[in-house]
ZAVEXZA-422596 format. One record per residue (C-alpha): x, y, z; residue number from 1; residue in one letter. Coordinates in nm, 4 decimals. Layout:
N
xx|yy|zz|seq|type
X|Y|Z|NUM|A .
...
END
This chain:
482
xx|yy|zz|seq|type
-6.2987|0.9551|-0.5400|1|X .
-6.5319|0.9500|-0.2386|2|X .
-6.7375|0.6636|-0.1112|3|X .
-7.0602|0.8227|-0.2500|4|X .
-6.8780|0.8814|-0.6604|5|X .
-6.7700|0.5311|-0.6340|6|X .
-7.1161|0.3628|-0.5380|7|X .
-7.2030|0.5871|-0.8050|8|X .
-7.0339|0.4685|-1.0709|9|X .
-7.0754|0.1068|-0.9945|10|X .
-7.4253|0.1314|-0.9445|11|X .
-7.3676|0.2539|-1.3777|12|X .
-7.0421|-0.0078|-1.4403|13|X .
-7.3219|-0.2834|-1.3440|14|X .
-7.6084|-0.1430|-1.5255|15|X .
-7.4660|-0.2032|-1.8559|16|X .
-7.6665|-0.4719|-2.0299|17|X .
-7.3186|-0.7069|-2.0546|18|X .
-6.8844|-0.6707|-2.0431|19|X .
-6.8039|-0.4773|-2.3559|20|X .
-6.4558|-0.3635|-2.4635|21|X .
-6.3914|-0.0506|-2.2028|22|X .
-6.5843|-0.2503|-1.8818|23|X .
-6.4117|-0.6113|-1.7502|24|X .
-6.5721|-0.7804|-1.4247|25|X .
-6.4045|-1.0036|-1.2383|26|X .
-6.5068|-1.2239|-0.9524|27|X .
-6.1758|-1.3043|-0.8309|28|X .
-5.8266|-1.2711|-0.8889|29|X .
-5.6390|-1.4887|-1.1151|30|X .
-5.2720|-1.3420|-1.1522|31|X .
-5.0778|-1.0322|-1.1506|32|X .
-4.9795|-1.0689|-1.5554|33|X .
-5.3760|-1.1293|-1.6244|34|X .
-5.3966|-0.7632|-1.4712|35|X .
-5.1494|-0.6328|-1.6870|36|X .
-5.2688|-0.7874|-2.0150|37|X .
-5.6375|-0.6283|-1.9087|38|X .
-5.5255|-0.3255|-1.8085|39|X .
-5.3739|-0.2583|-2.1855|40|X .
-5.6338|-0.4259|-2.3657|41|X .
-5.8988|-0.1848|-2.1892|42|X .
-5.7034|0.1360|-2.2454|43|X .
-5.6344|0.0864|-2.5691|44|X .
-6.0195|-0.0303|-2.6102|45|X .
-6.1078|0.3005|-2.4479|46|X .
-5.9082|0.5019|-2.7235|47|X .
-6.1030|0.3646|-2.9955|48|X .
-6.4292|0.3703|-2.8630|49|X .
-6.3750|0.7467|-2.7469|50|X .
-6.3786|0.6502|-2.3916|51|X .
-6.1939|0.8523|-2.1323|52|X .
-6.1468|0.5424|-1.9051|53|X .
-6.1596|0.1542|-1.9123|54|X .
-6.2714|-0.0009|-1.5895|55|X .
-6.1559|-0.3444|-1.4347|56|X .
-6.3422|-0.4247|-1.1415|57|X .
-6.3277|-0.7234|-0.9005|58|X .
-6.5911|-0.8402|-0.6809|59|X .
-6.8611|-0.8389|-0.9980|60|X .
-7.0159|-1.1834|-1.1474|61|X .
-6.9226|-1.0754|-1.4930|62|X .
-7.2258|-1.2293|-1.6123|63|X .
-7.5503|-1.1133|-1.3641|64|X .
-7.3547|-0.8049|-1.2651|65|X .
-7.4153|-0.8771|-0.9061|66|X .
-7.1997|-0.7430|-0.6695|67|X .
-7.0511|-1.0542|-0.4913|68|X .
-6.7063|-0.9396|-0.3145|69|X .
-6.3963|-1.0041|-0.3801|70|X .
-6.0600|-1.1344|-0.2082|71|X .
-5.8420|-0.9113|-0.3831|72|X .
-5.7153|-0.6302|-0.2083|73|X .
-5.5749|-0.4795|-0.4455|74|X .
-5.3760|-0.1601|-0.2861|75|X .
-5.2100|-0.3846|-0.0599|76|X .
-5.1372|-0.7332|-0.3167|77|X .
-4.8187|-0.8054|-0.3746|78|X .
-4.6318|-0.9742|-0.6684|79|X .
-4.2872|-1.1157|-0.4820|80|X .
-4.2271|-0.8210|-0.2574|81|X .
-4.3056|-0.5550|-0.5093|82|X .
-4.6487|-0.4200|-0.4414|83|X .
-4.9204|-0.4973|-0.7350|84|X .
-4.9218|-0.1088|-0.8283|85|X .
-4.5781|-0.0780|-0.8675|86|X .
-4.5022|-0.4096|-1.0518|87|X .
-4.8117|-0.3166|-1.2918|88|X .
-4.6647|0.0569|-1.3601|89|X .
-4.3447|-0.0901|-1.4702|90|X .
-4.3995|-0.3156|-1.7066|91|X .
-4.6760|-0.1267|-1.8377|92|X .
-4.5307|0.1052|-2.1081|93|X .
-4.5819|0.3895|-2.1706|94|X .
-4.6144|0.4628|-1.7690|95|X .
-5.0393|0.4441|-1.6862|96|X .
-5.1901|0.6745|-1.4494|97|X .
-5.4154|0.4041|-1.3431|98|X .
-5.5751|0.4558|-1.0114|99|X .
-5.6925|0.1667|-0.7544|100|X .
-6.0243|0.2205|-0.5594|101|X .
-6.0930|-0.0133|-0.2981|102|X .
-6.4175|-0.0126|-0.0958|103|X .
-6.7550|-0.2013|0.0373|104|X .
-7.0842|-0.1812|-0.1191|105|X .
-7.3830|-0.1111|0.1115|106|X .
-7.4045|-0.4658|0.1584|107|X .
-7.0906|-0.5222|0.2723|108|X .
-6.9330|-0.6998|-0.0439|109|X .
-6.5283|-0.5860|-0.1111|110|X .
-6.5070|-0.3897|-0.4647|111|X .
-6.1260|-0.3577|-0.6256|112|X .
-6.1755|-0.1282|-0.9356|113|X .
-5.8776|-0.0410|-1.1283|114|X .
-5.9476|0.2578|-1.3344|115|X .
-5.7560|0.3046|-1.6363|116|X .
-5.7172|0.6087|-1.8874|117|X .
-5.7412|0.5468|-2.2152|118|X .
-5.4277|0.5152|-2.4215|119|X .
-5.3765|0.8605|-2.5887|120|X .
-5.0442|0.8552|-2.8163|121|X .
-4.9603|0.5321|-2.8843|122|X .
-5.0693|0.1935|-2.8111|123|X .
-5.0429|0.0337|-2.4204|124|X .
-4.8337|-0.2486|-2.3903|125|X .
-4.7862|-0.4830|-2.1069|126|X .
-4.4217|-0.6885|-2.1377|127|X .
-4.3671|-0.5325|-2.4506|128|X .
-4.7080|-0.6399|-2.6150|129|X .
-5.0168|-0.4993|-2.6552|130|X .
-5.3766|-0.6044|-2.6104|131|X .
-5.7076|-0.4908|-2.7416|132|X .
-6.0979|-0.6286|-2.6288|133|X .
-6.2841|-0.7862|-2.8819|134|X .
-6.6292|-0.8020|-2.7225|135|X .
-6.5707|-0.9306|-2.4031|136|X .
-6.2626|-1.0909|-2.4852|137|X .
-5.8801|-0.9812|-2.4564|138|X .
-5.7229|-1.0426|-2.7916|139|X .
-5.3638|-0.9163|-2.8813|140|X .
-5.4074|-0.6020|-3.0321|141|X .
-5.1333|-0.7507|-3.3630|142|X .
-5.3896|-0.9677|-3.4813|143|X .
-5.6217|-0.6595|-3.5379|144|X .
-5.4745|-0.4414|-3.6902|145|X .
-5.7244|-0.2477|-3.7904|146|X .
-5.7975|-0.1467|-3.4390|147|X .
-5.4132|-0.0829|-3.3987|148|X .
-5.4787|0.1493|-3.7157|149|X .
-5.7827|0.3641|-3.5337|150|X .
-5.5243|0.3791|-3.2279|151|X .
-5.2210|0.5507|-3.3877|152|X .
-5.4954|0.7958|-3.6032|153|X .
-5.6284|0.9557|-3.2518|154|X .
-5.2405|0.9702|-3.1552|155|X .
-5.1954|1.3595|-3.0369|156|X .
-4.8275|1.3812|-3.1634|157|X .
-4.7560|1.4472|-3.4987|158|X .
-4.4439|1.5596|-3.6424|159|X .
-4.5918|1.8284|-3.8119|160|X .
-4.7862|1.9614|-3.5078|161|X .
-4.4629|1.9718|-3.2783|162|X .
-4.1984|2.2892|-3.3396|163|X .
-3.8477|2.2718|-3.3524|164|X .
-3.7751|2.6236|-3.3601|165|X .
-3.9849|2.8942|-3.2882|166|X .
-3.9857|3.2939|-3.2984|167|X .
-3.8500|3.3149|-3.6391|168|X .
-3.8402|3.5515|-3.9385|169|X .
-3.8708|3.4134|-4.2867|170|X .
-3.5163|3.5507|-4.3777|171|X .
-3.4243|3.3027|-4.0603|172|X .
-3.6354|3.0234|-4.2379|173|X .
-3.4473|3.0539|-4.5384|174|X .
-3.0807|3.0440|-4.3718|175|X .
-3.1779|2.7420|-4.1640|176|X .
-3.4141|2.5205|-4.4261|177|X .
-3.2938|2.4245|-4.7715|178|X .
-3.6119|2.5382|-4.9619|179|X .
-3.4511|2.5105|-5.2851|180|X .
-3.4014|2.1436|-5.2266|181|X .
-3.7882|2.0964|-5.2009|182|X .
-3.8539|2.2650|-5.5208|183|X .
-3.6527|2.0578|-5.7182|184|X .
-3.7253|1.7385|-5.5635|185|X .
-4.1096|1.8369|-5.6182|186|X .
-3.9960|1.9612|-5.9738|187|X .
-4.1778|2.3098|-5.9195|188|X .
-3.9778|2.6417|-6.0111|189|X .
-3.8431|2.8410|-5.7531|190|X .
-4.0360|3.1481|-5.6712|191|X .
-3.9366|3.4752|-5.7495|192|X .
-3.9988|3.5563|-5.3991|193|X .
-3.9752|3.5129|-5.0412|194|X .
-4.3096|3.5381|-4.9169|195|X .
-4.4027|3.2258|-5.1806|196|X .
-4.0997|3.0329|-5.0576|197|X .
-4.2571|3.0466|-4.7293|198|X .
-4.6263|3.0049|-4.8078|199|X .
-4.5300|2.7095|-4.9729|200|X .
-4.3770|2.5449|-4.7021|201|X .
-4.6804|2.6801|-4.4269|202|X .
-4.8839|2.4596|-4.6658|203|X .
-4.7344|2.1938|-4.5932|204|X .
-4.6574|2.1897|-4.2542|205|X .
-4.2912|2.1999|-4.2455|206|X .
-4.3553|2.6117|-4.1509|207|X .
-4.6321|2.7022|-3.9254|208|X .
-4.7287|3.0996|-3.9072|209|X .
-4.8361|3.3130|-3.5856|210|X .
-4.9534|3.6213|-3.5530|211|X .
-4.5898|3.8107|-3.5381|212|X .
-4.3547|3.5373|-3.6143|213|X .
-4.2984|3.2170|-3.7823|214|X .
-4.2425|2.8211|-3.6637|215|X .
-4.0486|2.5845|-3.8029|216|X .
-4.2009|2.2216|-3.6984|217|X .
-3.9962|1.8862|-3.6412|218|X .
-4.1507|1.7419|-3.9694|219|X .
-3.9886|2.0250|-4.1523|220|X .
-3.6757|2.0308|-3.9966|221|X .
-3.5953|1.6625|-4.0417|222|X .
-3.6837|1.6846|-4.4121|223|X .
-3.4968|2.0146|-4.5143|224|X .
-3.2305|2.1062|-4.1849|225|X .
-2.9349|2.2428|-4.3309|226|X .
-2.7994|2.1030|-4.0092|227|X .
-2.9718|1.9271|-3.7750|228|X .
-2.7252|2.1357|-3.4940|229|X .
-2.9416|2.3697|-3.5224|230|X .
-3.2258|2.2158|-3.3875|231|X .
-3.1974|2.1346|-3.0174|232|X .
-3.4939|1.8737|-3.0367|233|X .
-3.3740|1.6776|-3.3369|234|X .
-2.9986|1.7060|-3.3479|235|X .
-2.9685|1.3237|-3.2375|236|X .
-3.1447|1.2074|-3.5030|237|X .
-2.8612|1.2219|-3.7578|238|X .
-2.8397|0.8853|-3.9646|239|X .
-2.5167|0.7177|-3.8948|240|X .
-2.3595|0.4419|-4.0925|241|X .
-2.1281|0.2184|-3.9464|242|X .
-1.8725|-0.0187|-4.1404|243|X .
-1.6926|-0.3064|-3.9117|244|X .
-1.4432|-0.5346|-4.0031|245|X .
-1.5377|-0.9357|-3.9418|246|X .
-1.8841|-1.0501|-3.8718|247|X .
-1.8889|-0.8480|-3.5002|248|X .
-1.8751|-0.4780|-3.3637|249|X .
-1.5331|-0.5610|-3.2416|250|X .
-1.3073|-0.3153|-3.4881|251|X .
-1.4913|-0.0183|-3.6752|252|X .
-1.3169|0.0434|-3.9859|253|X .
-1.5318|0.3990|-4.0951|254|X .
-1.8270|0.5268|-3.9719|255|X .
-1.9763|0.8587|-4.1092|256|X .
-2.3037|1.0894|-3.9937|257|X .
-2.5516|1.2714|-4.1951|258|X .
-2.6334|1.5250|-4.0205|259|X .
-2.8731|1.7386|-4.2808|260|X .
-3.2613|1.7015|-4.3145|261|X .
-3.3261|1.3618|-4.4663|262|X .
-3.4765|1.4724|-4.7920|263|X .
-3.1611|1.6873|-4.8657|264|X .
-2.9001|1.3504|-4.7547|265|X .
-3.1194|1.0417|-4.8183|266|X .
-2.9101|1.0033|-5.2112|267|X .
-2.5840|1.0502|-5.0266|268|X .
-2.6496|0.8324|-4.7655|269|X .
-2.7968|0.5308|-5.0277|270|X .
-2.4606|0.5822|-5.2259|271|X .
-2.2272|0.5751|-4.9430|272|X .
-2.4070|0.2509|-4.7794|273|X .
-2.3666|0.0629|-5.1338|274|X .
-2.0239|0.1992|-5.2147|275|X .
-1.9029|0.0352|-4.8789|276|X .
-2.0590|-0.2930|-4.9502|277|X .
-1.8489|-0.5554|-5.1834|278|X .
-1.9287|-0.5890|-5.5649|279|X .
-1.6862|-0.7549|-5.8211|280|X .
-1.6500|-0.6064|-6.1959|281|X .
-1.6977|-0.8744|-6.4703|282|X .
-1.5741|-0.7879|-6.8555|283|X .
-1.8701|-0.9028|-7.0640|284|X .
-1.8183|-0.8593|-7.4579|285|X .
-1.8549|-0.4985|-7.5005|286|X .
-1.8782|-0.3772|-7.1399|287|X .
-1.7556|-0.3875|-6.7647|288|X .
-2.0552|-0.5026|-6.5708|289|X .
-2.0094|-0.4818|-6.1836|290|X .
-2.1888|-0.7477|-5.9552|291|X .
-2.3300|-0.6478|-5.6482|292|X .
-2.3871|-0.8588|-5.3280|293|X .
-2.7238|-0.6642|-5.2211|294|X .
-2.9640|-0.5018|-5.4346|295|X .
-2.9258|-0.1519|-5.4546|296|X .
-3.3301|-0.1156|-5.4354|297|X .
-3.3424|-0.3477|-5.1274|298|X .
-3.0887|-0.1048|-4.9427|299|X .
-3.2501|0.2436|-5.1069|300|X .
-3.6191|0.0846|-4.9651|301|X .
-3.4652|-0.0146|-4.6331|302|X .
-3.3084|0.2934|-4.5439|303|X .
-3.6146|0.5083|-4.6568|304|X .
-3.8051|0.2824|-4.4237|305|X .
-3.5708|0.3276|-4.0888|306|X .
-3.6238|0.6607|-4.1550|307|X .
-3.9757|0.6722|-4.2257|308|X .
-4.0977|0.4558|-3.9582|309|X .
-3.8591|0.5829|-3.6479|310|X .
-4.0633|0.6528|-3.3654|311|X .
-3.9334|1.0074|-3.2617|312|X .
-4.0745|1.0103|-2.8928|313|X .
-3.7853|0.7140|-2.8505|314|X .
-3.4382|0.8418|-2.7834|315|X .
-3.1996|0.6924|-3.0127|316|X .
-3.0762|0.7616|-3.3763|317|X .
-3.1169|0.5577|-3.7254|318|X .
-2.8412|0.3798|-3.8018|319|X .
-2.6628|0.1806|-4.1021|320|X .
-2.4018|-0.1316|-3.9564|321|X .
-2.2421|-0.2886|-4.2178|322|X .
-2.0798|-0.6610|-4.1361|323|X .
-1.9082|-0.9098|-4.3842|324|X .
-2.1831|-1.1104|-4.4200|325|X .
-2.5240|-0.8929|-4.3415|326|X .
-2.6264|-0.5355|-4.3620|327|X .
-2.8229|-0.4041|-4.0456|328|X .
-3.0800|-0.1355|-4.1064|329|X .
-3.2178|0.0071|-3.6889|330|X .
-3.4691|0.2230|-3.6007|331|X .
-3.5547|0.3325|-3.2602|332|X .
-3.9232|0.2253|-3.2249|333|X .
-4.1333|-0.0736|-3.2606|334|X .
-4.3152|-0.1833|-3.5784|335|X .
-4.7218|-0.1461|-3.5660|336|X .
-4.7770|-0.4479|-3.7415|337|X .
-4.6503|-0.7661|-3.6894|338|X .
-4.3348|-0.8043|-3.8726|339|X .
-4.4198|-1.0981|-4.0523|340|X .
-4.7393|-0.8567|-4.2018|341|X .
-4.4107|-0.6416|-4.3153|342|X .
-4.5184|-0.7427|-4.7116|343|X .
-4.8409|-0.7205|-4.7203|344|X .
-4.9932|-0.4634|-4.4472|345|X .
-4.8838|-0.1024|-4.3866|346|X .
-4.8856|0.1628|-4.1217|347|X .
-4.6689|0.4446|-4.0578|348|X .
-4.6690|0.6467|-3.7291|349|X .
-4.5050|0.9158|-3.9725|350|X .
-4.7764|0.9432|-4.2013|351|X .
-4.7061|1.3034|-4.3729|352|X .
-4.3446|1.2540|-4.3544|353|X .
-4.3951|0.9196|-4.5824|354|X .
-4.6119|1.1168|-4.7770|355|X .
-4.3724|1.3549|-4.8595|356|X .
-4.0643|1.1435|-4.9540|357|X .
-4.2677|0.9338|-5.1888|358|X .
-4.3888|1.2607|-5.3661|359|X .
-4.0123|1.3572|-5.4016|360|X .
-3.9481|0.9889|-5.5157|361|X .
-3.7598|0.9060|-5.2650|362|X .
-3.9141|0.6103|-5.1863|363|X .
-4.1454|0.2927|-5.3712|364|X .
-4.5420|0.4009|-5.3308|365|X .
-4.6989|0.3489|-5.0204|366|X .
-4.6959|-0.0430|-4.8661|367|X .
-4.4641|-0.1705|-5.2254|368|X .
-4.0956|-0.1113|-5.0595|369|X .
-4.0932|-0.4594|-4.8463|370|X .
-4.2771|-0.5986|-5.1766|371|X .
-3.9568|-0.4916|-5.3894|372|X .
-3.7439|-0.5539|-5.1066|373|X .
-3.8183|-0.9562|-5.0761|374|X .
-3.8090|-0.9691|-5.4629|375|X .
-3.4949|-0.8448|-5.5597|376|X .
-3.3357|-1.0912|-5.2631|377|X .
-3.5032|-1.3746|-5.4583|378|X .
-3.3512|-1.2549|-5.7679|379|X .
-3.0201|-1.2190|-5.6297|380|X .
-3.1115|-1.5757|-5.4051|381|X .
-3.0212|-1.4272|-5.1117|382|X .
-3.1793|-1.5683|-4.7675|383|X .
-3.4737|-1.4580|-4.6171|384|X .
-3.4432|-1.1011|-4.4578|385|X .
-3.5042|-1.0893|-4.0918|386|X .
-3.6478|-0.8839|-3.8872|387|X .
-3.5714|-0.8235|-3.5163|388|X .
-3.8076|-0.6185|-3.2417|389|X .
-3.6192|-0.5272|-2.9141|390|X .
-3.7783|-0.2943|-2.6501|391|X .
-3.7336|0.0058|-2.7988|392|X .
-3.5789|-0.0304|-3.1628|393|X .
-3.6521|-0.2709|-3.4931|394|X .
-3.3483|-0.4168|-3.6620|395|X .
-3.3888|-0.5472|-4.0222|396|X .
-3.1247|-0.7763|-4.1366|397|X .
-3.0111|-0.8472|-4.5045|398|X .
-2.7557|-1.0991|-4.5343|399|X .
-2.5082|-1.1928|-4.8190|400|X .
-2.5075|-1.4895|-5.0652|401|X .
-2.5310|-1.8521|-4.8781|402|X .
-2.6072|-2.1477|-5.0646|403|X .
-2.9495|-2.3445|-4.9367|404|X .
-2.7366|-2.5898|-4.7319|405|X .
-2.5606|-2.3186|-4.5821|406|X .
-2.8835|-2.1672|-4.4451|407|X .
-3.0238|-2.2598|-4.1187|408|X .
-3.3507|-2.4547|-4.1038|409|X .
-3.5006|-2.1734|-3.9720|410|X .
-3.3770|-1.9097|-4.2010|411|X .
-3.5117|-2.1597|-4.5371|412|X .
-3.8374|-2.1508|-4.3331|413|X .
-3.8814|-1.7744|-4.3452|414|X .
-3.7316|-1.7476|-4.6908|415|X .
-4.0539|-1.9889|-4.7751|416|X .
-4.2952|-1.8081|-4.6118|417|X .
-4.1610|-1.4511|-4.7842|418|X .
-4.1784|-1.6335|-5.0861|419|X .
-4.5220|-1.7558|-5.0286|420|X .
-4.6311|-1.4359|-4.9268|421|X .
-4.5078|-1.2322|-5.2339|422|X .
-4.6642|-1.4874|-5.4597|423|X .
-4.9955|-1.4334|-5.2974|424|X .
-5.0031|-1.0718|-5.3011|425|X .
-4.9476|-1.0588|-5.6825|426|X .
-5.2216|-1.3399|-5.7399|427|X .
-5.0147|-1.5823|-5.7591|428|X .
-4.9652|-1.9576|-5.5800|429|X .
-4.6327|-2.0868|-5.4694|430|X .
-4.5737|-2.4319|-5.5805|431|X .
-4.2576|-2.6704|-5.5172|432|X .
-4.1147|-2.5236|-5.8299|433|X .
-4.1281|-2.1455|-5.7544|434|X .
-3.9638|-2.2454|-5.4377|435|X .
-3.7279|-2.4508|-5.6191|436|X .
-3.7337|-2.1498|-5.8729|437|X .
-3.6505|-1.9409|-5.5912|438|X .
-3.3682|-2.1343|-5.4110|439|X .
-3.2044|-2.2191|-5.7609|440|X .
-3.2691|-2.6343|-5.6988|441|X .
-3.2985|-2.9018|-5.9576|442|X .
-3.6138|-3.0723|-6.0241|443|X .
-3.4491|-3.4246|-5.9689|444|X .
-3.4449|-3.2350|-5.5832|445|X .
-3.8182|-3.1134|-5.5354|446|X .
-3.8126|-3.3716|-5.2394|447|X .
-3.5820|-3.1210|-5.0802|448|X .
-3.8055|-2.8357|-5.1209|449|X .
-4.0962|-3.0545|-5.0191|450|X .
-3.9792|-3.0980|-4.6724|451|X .
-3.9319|-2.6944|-4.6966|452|X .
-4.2281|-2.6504|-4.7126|453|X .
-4.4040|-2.9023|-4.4490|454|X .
-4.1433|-2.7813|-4.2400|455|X .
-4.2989|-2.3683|-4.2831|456|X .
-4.6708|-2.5561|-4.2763|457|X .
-4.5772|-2.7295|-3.9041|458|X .
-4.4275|-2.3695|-3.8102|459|X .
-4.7936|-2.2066|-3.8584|460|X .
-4.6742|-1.9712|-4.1411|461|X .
-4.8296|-2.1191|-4.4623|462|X .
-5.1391|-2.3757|-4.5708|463|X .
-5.1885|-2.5920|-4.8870|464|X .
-5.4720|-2.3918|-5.1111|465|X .
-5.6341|-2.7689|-5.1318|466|X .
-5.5662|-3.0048|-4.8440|467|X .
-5.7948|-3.2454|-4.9929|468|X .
-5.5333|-3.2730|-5.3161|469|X .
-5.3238|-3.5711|-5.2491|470|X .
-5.0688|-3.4978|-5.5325|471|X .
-4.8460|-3.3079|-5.2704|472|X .
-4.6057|-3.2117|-5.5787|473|X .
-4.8319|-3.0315|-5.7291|474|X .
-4.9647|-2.9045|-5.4101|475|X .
-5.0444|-2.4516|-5.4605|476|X .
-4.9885|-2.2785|-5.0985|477|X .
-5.0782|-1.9585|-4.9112|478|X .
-4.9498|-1.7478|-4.6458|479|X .
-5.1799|-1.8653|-4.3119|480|X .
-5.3562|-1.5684|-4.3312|481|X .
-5.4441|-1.5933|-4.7399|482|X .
END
């Protein structure tokens, strides 16, 4: 920009009645991660106030707007020997296009202004978390996530918008899509002809129509591929399930790849992941009743979910890994709501594909599949589920039968707070005896399942309904956000 533009604009930065949530003054500089944690709360700020840029400028009393100078100087700062820019770019993610500007007012007085475009697919993150302004504060964007919500709604990529394969007749539609496998699981009859086949599928959006020629997009080739080989853009997206013998990746005893749209596999691959999993056969008086160690609902809603919530800009691949003691269920992507929000909040970044594979009941309705998930562990008084968020993938882990003084002290603590949490959401109050209920304990033991729960109350995760109640065994308590 040149000297005039940028007197320019902070001659209009400063004429703003006060800081909002896309314009951040700064006198001086503090540190190098306070940069970072403004420069992705004001882009993603930007995004959902329809800004084009967020502005960070030093040398500004942030609350008289006068132009007072700075120290910084900011092209030239360095964090260790890495220069500021640099540092900032790479732990910003994805990559900002930020630019410095560096100059003197007509008075003299040193301006750094960092100006930042506004996150445009996904939120920014800064060390692998993102921020948000809330007024003129910097807030982190999980514990809003409404305003995560408005973020991922302006995203420009959408599965359905993106091709796989392009230039195609609808004969070459038919060959490479398994329409028929829509039909049924949408229990519609097959049409008599072509042209309805593909009119159905146009409307919605798994075929997209030119003038000449026909499209098929990602969304429908992930749903219906006869084989994802086909499709150069999503061929390493195949779900893979992995079985290993012991408790580590040491020795793989099978591993198998589906390699077909997931609405034509996702029954196979459910029935292969629980026939490799243990279950016993008990003779009851009339009939043979086998005995699972998981729920078959909490691996059916757990595998619909790695596939539903993948983010597909990642590389990587779904996959199944199957231990003697736990099930792993990885996605590549992070989660857009705090994990332990997993029961009662929900946002997909795959919104039409989700759509889709609950209308083919594939999956529980929309924000009940952790719900189910949790309760059928209680029933079968398994621990707590956990839940693991790495750079660029999110791991959920369902473990086999321990008994309560096998389980960690953590582990009892999250099994409390799930427990707590799927009490609230269907009106309900834990008490020490649902928790016992839950855990299979005694009553002579409720002090055992009182120290439970002080122990998840010191951790932050739940609160007693009525702290002034000094009967602590009869004590009713909610999730900390209830």
């Amino acid at each position: 920009m040149r000297y005039e533009e940028l007197i320019s604009l902070i001659k209009t930065l400063t004429a703003n009645p006060s800081e909002n949530e896309w314009i951040e003054f700064k006198h001086n500089f503090h540190s190098c991660e306070e940069i970072g944690e403004r420069i992705s709360a004001l882009s993603n700020s930007a995004c959902i106030l329809n800004q084009r840029f967020g502005y960070l400028v030093f040398g500004v009393a942030d609350k008289t707007h006068e132009i007072v100078g700075t120290d910084l100087k900011a092209k030239s700062h360095k964090k260790g020997t890495e220069e500021l820019e640099n540092w900032l770019i790479n732990r910003l993610s994805p990559r900002l296009n930020f630019t410095i500007h560096e100059f003197d007012d007509e008075n003299g007085k040193h301006v750094s202004l960092f100006k930042i475009p506004a996150a445009h697919d996904r939120p920014v993150t800064f060390i692998n978390q993102a921020y948000v302004r809330v007024g003129s504060y910097t807030r982190k964007l999980s514990d809003f996530s409404e305003k995560e919500r408005e973020i991922w709604k302006k995203s420009k990529y959408h599965l359905e918008n993106d091709i796989a394969k392009s230039h195609l007749t609808a004969s070459e539609i038919i060959n490479l899509l398994s329409t028929e496998t829509y039909f049924e699981l949408m229990n519609i009859p097959y049409p008599s002809n072509q042209s309805a086949v593909i009119e159905k599928f146009i409307s919605e959006q798994l075929v997209s129509k030119n003038t000449t020629h026909y499209n098929i997009t990602k969304l429908g080739a992930l749903l219906f591929a006869k084989s994802f080989d086909d499709f150069d853009t999503i061929y390493r997206k195949s779900v893979r399930v992995a079985v290993y013998k012991g408790k580590g990746k040491i020795e793989t005893e099978r591993e198998k790849i589906f390699d077909k749209g997931y609405c034509i596999c996702f029954d196979n691959i459910v029935d292969w992941i629980n026939g490799q999993l243990p279950a016993k056969e008990t003779i009851g008086r009339a009939f043979r009743v086998e005995n699972r160690a998981y729920p078959v609902i909490s691996i059916r809603e757990l595998t619909a979910n790695m596939i539903i919530h993948q983010d597909f800009e990642e590389r990587g691949f779904p996959i199944v890994e199957i231990f003697d003691d736990r099930v792993e269920i990885s996605n590549p992507g992070i989660p857009l709501i705090k994990p332990e929000r997993f029961i009662d909040d929900y946002v997909s970044r795959n919104e039409k594909m989700s759509n889709l594979m609950r209308r083919a009941n594939l999956c529980e309705e929309k924000g009940t599949g952790m719900d189910k998930v949790i309760a059928n562990n209680e029933l079968f008084k398994l621990p707590a589920i956990r839940v693991l968020v790495s750079d660029i993938r999110t791991t959920v882990t369902i473990f086999a039968f321990q008994k309560l003084s096998e389980m960690s002290r953590k582990d009892k603590i999250s099994a409390c707070y799930q427990h707590c949490c799927l009490r609230y959401i269907k009106n309900e109050k834990m008490t020490n005896q649902s928790l016992r209920e839950r855990f299979d304990v005694e009553e002579k033991n409720y002090s055992l399942i009182s120290r439970i729960i002080r122990d998840t109350i010191d951790a932050g995760l739940i609160k007693d309904e009525d702290p002034e109640n000094k009967a602590k065994r009869y004590s009713r308590y909610i999730p900390y956000w209830g």
